[in-house]
N, C-alpha and C positions, 0 to 999 in steps of 0.2 A: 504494500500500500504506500509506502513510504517515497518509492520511486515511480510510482505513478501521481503521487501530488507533487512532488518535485518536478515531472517534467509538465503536467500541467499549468504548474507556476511557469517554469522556465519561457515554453512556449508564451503566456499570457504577457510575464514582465520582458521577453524579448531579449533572457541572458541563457545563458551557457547551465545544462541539467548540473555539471560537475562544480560549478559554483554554488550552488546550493547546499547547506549542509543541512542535517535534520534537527537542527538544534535553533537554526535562526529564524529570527523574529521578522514575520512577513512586511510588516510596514517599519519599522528600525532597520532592520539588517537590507531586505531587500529593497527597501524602498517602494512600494507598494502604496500606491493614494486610495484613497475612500470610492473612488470608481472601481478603480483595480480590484477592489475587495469585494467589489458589489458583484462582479464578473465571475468572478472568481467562486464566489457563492455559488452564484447562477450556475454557471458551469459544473459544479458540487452535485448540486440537486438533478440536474438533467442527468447528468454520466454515471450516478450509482443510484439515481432512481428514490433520492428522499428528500425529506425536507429538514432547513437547516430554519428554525425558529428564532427571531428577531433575539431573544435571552438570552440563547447560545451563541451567540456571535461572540462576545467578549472572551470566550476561552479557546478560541481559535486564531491562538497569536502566533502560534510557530511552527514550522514544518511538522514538525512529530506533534503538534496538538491535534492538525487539521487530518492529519494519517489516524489517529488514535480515535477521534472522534467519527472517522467517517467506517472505522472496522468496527466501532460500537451500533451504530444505528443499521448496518446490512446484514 
């Protein structure tokens, strides 16, 4: 899971999957703006088929959050 939200970020922020690590913080580290995030969601909900709930957004700050949270809900 972990390398498929990585390269889903990569593709979205337009860098390199191997820059990515699973530790960093999507909008601090990657620099990722409040669009990017919105997209990024979007993309979430469509490709593994759930819904990410307006409350849950806040704990999906870093690669291994948004990998973690998306193997809990599938």
């Amino acid at each position: 899971m972990l390398q498929k939200v990585k390269t889903l970020l990569a593709k979205q922020l337009e860098m390199k999957v191997e820059d990515i690590a699973d530790d960093m913080n999507i909008i601090e580290d990657l620099g990722a703006d409040s669009l990017q995030i919105v997209e990024m969601l979007m993309t979430i909900e469509e490709k593994f088929n759930i819904v990410v709930p307006d409350e849950d957004v806040p704990e999906l700050k870093t690669v291994k959050s948004v990998a973690a949270y998306i193997e809990s809900k599938i």
